[in-house]
C-alpha positions in Angstrom: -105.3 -172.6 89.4 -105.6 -172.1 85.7 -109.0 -169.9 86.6 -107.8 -168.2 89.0 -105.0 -167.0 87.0 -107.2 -166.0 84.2 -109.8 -164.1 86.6 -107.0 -162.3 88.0 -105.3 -161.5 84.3 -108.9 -159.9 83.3 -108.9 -158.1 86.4 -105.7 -156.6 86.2 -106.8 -155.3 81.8 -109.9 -154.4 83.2 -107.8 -151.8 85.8 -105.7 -151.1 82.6 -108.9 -149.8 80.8 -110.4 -147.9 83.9 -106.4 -145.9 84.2 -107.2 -145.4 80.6 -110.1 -143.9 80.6 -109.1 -141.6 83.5 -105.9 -140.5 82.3 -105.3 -137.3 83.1 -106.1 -138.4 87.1 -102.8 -138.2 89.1 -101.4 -141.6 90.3 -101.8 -140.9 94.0 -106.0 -141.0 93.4 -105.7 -144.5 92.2 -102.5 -145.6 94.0 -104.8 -147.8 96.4 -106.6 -149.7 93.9 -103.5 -150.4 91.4 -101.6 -151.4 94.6 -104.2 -153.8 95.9 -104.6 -155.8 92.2 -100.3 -156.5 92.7 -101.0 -157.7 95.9 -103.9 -160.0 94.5 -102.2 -160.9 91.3 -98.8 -161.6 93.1 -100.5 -163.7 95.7 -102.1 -165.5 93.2 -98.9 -166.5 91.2 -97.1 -167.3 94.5 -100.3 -169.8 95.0 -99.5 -171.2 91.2 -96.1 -171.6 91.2 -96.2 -173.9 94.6 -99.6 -175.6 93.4 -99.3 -176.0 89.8 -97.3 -178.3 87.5 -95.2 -177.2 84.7 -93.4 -178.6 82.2 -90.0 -177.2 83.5 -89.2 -176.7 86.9 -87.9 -172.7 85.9 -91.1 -172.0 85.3 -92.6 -172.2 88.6 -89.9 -170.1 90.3 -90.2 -167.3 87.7 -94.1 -167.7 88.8 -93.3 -167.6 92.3 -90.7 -165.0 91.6 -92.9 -162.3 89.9 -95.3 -162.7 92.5 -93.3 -162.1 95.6 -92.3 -159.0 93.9 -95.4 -158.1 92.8 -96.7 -158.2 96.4 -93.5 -156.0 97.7 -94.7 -153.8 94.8 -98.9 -153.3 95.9 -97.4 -153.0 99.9 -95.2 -150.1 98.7 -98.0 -148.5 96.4 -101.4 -149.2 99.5 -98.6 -147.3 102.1 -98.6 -144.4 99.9 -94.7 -144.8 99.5 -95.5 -143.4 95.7 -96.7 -140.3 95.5 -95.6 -138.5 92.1 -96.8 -139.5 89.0 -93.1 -139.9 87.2 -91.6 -142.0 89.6 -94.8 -144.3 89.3 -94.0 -144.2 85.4 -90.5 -145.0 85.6 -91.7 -148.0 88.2 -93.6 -149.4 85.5 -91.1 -148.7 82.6 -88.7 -150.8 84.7 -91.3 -153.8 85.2 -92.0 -153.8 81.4 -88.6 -153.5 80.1 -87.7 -156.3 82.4 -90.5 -158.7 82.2 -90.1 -158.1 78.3 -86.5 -158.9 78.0 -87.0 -162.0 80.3 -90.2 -163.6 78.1 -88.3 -162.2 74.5 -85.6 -164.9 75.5 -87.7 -167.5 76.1 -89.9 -166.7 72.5 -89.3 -168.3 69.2 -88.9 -165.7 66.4 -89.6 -167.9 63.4 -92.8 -166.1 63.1 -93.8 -167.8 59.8 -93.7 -171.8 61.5 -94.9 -170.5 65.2 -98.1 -171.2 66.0 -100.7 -168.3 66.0 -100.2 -168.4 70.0 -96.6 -168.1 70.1 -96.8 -164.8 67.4 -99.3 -163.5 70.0 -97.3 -164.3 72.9 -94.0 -162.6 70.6 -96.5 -159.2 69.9 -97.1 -159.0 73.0 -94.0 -159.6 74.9 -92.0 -156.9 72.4 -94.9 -154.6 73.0 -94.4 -154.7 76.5 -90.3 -153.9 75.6 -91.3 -150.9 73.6 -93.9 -149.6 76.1 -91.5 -150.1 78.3 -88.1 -148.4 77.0 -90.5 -145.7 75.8 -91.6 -144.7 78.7 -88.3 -144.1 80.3 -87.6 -140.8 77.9 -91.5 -140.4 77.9 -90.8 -136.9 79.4 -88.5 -135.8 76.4 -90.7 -137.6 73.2 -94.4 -136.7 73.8 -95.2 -136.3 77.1 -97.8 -138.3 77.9 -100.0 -138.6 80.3 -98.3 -141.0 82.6 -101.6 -142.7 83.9 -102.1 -143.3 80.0 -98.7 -145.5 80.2 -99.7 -146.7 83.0 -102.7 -147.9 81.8 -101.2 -149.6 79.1 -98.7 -151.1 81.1 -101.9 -153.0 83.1 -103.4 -154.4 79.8 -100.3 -155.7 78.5 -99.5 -157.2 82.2 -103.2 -158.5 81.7 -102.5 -159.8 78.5 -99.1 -161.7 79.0 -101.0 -163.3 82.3 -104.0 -164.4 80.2 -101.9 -166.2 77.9 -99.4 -167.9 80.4 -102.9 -168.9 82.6 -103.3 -171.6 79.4 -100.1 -173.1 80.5 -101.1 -174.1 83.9 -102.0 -177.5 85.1 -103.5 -179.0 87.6 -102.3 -181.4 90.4 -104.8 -183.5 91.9 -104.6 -187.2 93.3 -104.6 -189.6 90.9 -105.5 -187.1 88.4 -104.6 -188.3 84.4 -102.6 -185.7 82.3 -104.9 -184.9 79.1 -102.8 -187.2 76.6 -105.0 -185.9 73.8 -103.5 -182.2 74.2 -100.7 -183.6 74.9 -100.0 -185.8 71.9 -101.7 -183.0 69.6 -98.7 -180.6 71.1 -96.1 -183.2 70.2 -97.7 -183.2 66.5 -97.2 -179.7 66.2 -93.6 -179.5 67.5 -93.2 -182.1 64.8 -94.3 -179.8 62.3 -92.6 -177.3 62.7 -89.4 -179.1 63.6 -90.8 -180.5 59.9 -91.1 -177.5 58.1 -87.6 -176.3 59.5 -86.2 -179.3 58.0 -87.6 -179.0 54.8 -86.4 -175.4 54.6 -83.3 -176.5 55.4 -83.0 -178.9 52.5 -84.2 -176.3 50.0 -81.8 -173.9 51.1 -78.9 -176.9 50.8 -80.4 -177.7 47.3 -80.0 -173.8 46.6 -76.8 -173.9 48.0 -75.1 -177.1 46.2 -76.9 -175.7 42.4 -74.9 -172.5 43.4 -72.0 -174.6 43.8 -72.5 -176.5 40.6 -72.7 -173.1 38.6 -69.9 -171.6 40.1 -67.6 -174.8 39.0 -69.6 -174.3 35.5 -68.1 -170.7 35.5 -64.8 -171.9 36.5 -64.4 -174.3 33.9 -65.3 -172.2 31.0 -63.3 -169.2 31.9 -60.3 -172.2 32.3 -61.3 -173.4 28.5 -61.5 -169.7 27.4 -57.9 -168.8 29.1 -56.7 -171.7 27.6 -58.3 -171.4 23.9 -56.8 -167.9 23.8 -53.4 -169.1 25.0 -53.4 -171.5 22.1 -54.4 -168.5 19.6 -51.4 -166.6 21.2 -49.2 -169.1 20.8 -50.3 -170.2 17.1 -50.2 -166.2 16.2 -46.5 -166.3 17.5 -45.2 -169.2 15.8 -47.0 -167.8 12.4 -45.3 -165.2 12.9 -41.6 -166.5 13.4 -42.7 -168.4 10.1 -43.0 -165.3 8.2 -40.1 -163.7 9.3 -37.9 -167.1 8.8 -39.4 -166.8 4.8 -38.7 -163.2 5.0 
């Protein structure tokens, strides 16, 4: 499964690259060949999320999900259904923007304890956002080329498959989980649940030595108030003395 996704994930960058370097061609020239790589790609993560085991159970529909849609997408593209190169675009702007926000709420953004991988998976996810809103107003910014966008849009698919393809695992009979990558994951959760802690406690040592100063403050400006009360008050009864002489 896990090869399967990640043949299909270089195909569908490598199709990225080939819109790239042909982008001034209309959409409608290549319309067959983009339309064909959904139907494989989407076939492919139907496949996964019936064959292969996940962690959590949400992450096999979401596979199985994409795919179907995927599919309905390459039908609708191989009939020739799309045959202008903005409503293509805008097609893809709504895939991106979507799959974007749906993988940005499942990211962590503590980019300084994730792991390399998850800031990857992050870059790539909000790149896929931005491509994505961009292209909506595409034809009041820059105008570009759509099959450039489009082109882009492929790699970044490409990427974000690539990545999740690592994620897959295997069902076979009487096959043993690999408890070496798993215990290794577990270490690293407990790292950075670790260094989150640690944080924490600096910023609750920060906080309290605030606290401490703060009450410092207040108690001297209470002994000043206080010291110059007693002046006053010293000054005043001088005073009365000096007119009682007078």
């Amino acid at each position: 499964m896990r090869t399967l996704m990640l043949f299909a994930s270089i195909l569908m960058a490598g199709t990225g690259i080939f819109c790239l370097v042909n982008g001034s061609a209309a959409f409608l020239s290549v319309a067959f060949v983009i339309g064909a790589l959904f139907i494989l790609v989407g076939a492919c993560e139907i496949l996964i999320g019936r064959k292969a085991d996940f962690d959590y159970t949400d992450v096999a529909t979401s596979f199985t999900l994409d795919g179907a849609a995927m599919v309905i997408l390459g039908v609708v593209m191989i009939s020739g259904q799309i045959t202008d190169d903005i409503t293509a675009q805008m097609i893809f702007a709504m895939w991106l923007t979507i799959e974007g926000i749906k993988s940005l709420g499942a990211n962590s953004y503590d980019v300084a304890h994730n792991t390399s991988e998850e800031n990857v998976t992050l870059f790539v996810n909000a790149a896929m956002l931005l491509l994505g809103i961009y292209s909506f107003f595409n034809q009041s910014l820059f105008v570009i080329h759509p099959m450039l966008l489009i082109g882009a849009a492929l790699i970044l698919i490409g990427i974000k498959r690539f990545r999740e393809a690592f994620d897959i695992e295997y069902i076979r009979p009487g096959f043993v989980a690999d408890n070496q990558e798993k215990l290794q994951e577990a270490l690293n959760e407990e790292k950075r649940a670790l260094a989150k802690a640690k944080e924490g406690i600096r910023e609750q040592k920060n906080a309290q030595r605030r606290i401490e100063k703060i009450k410092a403050d207040m108690a001297n400006e209470r002994t000043v108030l206080n010291e110059a009360a007693l002046r006053k008050r010293a000054a005043e009864e001088e005073e009365k003395r000096e007119e009682a002489g007078l």
